[in-house]
C-alpha positions as CSV (number, residue, x, y, z in Angstrom):
1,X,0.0,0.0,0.0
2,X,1.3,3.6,-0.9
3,X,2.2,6.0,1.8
4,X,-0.6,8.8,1.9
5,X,2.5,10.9,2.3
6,X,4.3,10.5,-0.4
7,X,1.3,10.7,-2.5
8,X,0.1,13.6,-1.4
9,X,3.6,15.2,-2.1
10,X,3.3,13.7,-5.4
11,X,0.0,15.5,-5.6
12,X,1.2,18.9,-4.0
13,X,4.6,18.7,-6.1
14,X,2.6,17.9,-9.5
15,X,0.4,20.8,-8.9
16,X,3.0,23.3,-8.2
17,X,5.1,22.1,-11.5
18,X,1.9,22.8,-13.7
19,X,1.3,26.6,-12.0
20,X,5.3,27.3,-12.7
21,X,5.1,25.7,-15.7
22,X,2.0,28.1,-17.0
23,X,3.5,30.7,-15.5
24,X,7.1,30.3,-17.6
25,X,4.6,29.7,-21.0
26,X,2.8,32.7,-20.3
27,X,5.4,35.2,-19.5
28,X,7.6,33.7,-22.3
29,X,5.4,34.1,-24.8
30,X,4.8,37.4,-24.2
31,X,7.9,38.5,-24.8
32,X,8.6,35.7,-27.4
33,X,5.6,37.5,-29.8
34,X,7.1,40.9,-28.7
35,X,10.8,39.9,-29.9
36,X,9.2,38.3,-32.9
37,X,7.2,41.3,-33.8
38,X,9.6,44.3,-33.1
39,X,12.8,43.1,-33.4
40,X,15.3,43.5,-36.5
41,X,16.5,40.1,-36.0
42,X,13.1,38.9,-37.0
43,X,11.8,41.7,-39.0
44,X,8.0,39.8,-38.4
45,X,6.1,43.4,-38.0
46,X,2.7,41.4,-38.8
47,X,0.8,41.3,-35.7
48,X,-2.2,40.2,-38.0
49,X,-0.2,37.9,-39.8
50,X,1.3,36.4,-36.8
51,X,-2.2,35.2,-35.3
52,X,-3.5,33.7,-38.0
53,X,-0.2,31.5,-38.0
54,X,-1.0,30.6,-34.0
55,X,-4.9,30.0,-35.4
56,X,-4.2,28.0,-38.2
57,X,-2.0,26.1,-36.1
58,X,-3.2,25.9,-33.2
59,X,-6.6,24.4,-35.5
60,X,-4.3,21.4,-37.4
61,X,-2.6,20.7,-33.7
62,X,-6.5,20.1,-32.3
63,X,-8.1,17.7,-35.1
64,X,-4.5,15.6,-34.9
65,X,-4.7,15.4,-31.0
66,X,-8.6,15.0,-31.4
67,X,-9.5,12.8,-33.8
68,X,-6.4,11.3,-35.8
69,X,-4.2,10.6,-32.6
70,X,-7.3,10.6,-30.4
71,X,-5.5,11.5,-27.4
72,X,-7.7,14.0,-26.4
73,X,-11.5,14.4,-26.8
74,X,-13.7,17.1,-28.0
75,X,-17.1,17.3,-26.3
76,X,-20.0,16.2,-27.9
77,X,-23.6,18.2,-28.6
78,X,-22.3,21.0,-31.5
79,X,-24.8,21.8,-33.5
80,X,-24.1,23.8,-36.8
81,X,-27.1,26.5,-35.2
82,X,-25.0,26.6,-31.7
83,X,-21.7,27.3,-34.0
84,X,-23.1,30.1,-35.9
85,X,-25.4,31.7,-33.2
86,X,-22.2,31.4,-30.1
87,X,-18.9,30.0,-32.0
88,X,-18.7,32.6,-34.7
89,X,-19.1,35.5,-32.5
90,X,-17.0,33.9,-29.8
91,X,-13.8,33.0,-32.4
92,X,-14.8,37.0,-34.0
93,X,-13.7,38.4,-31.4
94,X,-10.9,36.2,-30.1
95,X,-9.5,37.3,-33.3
96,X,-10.1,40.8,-32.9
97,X,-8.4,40.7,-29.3
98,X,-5.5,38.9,-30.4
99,X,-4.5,41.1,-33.3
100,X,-5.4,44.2,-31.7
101,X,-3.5,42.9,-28.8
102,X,-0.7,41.9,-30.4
103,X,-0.7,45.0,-32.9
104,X,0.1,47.3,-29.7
105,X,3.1,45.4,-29.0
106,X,4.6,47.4,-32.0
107,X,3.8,51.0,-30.0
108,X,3.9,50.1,-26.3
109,X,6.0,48.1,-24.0
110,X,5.2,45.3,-22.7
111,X,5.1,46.3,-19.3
112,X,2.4,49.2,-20.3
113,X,0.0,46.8,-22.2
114,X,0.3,44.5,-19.3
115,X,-0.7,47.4,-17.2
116,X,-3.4,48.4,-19.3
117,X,-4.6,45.1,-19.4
118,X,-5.8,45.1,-15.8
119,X,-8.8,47.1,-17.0
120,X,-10.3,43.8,-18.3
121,X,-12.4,43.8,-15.3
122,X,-14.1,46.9,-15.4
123,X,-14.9,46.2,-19.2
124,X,-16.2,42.7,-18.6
125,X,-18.5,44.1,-15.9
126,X,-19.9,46.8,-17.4
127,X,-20.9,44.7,-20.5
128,X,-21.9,42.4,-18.3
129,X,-24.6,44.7,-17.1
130,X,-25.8,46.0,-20.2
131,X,-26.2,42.3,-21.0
132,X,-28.1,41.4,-17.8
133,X,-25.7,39.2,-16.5
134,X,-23.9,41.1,-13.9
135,X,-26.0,43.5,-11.6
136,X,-24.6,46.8,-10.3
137,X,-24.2,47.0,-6.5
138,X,-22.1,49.4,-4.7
139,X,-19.5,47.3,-4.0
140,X,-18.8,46.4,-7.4
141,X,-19.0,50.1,-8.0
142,X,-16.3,50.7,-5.4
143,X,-14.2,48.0,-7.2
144,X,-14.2,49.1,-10.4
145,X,-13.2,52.7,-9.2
146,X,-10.1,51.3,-7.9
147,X,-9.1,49.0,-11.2
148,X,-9.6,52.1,-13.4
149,X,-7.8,54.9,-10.8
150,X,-5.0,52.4,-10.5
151,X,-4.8,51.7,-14.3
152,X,-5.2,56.4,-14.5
153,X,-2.1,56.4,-12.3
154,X,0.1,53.8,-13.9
155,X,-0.7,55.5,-17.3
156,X,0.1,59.0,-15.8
157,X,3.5,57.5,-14.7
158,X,4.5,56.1,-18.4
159,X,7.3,58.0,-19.9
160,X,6.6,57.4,-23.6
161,X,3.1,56.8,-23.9
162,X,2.0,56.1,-27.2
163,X,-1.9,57.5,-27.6
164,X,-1.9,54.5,-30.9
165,X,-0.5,51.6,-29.6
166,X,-3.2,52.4,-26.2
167,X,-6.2,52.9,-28.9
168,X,-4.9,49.0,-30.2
169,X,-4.4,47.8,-26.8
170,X,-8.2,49.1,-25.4
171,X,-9.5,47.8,-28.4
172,X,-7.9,44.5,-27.6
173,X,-9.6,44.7,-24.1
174,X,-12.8,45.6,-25.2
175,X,-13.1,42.3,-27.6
176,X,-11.5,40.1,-25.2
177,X,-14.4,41.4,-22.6
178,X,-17.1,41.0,-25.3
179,X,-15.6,37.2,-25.9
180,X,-15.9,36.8,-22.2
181,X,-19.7,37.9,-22.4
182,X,-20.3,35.9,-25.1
183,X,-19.0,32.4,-23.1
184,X,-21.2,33.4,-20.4
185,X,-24.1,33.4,-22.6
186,X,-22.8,30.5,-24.4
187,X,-22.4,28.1,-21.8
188,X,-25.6,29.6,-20.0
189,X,-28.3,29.6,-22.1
190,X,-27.0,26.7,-24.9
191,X,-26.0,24.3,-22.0
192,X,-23.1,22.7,-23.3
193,X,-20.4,22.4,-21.5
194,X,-16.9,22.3,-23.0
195,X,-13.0,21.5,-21.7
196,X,-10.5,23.8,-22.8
197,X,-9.6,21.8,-25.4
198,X,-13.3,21.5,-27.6
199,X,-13.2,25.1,-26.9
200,X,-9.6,25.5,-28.9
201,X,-10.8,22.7,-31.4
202,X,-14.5,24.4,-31.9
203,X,-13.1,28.3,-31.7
204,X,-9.4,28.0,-33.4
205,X,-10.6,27.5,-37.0
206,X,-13.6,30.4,-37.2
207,X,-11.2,32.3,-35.5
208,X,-8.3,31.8,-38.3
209,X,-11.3,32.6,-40.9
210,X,-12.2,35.7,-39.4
211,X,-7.9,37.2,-39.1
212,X,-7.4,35.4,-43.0
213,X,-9.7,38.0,-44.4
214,X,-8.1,41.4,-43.1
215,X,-4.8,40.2,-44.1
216,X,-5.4,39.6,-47.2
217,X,-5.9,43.0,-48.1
218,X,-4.2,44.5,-45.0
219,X,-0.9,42.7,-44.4
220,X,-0.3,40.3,-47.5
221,X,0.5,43.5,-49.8
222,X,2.9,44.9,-47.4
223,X,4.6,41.3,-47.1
224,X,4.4,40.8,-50.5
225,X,6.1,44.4,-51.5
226,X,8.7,44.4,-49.1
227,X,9.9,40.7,-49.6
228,X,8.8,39.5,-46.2
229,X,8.4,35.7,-47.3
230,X,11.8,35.2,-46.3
231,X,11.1,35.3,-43.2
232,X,12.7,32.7,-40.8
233,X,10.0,29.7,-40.6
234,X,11.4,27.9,-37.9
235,X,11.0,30.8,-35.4
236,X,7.4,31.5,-36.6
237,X,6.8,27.7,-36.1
238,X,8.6,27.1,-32.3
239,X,6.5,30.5,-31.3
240,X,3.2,29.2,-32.5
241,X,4.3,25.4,-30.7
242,X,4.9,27.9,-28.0
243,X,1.3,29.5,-28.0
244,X,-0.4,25.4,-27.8
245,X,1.6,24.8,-25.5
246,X,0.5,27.9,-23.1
247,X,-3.1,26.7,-23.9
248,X,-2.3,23.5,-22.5
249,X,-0.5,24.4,-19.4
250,X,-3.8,26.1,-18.7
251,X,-5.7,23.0,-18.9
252,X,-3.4,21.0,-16.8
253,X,-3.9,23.8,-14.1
254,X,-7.2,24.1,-14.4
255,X,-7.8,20.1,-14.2
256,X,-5.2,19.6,-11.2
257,X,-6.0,23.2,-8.9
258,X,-9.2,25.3,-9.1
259,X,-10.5,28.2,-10.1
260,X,-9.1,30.2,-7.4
261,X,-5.5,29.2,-8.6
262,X,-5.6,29.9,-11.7
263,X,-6.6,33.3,-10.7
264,X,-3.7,33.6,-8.7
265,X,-1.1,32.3,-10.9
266,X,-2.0,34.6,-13.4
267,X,-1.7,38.0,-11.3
268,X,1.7,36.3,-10.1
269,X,2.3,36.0,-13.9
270,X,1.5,39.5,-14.5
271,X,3.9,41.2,-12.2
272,X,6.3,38.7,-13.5
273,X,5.8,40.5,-17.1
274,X,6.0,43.8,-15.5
275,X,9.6,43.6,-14.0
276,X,10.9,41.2,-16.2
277,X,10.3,43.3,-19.0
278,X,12.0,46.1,-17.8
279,X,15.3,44.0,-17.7
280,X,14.6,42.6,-21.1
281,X,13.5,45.4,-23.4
282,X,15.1,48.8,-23.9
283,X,11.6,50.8,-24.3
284,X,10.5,49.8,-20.9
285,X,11.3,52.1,-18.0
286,X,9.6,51.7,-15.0
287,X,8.9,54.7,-12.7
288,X,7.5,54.2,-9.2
289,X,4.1,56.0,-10.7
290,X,3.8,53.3,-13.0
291,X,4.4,50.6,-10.1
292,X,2.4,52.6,-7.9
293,X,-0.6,52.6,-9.8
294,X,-0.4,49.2,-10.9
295,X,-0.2,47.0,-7.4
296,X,-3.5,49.4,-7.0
297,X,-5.2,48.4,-10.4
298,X,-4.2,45.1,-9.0
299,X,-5.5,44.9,-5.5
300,X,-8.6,46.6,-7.5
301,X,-8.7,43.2,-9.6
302,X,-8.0,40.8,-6.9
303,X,-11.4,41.6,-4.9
304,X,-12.6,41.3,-8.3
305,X,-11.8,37.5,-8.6
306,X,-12.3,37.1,-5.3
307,X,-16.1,38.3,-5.9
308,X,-16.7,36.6,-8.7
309,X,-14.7,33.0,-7.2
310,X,-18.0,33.3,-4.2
311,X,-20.3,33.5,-7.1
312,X,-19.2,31.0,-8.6
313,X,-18.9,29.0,-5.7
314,X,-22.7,29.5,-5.0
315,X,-23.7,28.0,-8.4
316,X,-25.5,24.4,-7.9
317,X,-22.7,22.9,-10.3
318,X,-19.5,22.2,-8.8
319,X,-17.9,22.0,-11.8
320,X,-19.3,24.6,-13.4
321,X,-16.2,27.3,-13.2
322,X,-14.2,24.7,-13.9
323,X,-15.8,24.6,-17.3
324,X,-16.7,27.8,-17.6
325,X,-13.1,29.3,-17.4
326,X,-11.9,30.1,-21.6
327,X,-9.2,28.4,-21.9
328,X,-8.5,31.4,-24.8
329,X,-7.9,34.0,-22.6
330,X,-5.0,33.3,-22.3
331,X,-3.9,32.9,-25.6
332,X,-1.3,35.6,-28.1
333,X,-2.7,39.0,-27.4
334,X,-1.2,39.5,-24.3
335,X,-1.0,36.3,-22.6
């Protein structure tokens, strides 16, 4: 018979592995699409061109793992209406956050998007409301204040602020909240209920369609005028292996912890971003404004989670947030 000791430090071990783990992937590919994007070694300035690659890949990766390999499985009870009426608009703007998203990186540093990103909650919420699934108390009121006074202050502390590259970066936020809304609604009112992976597997490929058609008249020209084919495949490749490979670290948390963790891991992941940039790229330059107002933005967005991780909680489901949680989220706008 096993020792319930060991196993549980098998168990605890496991579980911390699989946090550090997504938390390497994320931060990494962060600055792995930033390096690939902006730097001369590269010369990749494609942010639209870039995601499609991570779609189109990440779509071949799913129906191998799926349904030639049949490692994994996809959940059953798609219909073609449920893909047009919930799919469609979920991988629509999934696209538009990760090449919006993505697209900033070419204006801002990565520290500032990261720090700009922590108004995610405050958009969620409010289209939350105007969609009737979030009700407006004064609490929530009080804790959207703080997210956007803390993301006010780190933006007042930013040396270089580029007005563009925070129009792309808002707009990312603004489609990655309305994707959000849309997998409430999606998983509320169809009833399905999907793993991380039938959500890659269902959303990758519409998503894929949806960035194809801008960049054929957006970025092909510009690639095709400049003599950007020659660009150097195996990179492209090893960042989009990269990308899967974030998606399934997120699974593997997700399955192992809870909700609450993966929360947790990813505002550790954030400040990780944050510093780490500042050592890595020469257009970041921290000022204690900008570190100031983002530990408030933060504290702002963890009584978020923390509010939203009782609601969940109170749902007759236990496994509910479990499923619920978009596996996409996390994926190549901003990690």
């Amino acid at each position: 018979m096993a020792d319930p000791n060991r196993k549980w430090l098998r168990q605890e071990f496991a579980t911390y592995a699989y946090i550090l783990l997504y938390i390497a992937l994320s931060s990494g590919q962060i600055f792995f699409n930033k390096w690939v994007l902006s730097s001369k070694e590269i010369n990749f300035p494609y942010p639209l061109g870039l995601t499609l690659l991570h779609m189109v890949f990440s779509s071949v990766l799913c129906f191998m793992l799926t349904k030639v390999l049949k490692i994994m499985k996809v959940e059953e009870g798609m219909t073609p209406d449920i893909y047009m009426s919930s799919v469609v608009p979920i991988g629509a703007m999934f696209a538009m956050t990760l090449w919006l998203g993505n697209t900033a990186y070419l204006y801002i540093s990565v520290a500032f998007a990261q720090m700009l990103k922590a108004i995610m909650p405050v958009a969620v919420f409010i289209l939350g409301v105007l969609a009737g699934l979030e009700v407006m108390s004064c609490r929530m009121l009080l804790i959207m204040s703080v997210i956007s006074f803390g993301v006010l202050v780190a933006s007042y502390g930013e040396i270089s602020i580029s007005w563009i590259g925070v129009v792309y970066q808002m707009g990312g936020v603004v489609g990655e909240a309305l994707r959000l809304i849309f997998m409430e609604i999606f998983v509320k009112r169809k009833g399905l209920k999907l793993n991380p992976i039938s959500v890659m597997y269902y959303v990758s490929p519409c998503s894929a369609l949806c960035l194809l058609i801008p960049w054929i008249f957006l970025e092909r020209p510009k690639m095709d005028a400049q003599g950007t084919w020659s660009f150097k495949p195996l990179i492209l490749m090893l960042n989009s292996l990269c990308t899967f490979a974030l998606n399934l670290s997120v699974f593997l948390v997700i399955s192992h912890t809870s909700a609450l963790t993966i929360r947790v891991a990813g505002v550790v992941k954030d400040w990780v971003v944050v510093l780490l940039s500042a050592l890595l790229f020469a257009d970041t330059k921290l000022t204690l404004i900008n570190l100031l107002g983002y530990a408030i933005a933060i504290a702002g967005v963890a009584a978020y989670n923390n509010h939203k991780l009782k609601k969940e909680a109170s749902r007759v489901s236990s496994d509910e947030p479990a499923q619920s949680i978009p596996l996409v989220s996390t994926s190549t706008s901003n990690q």
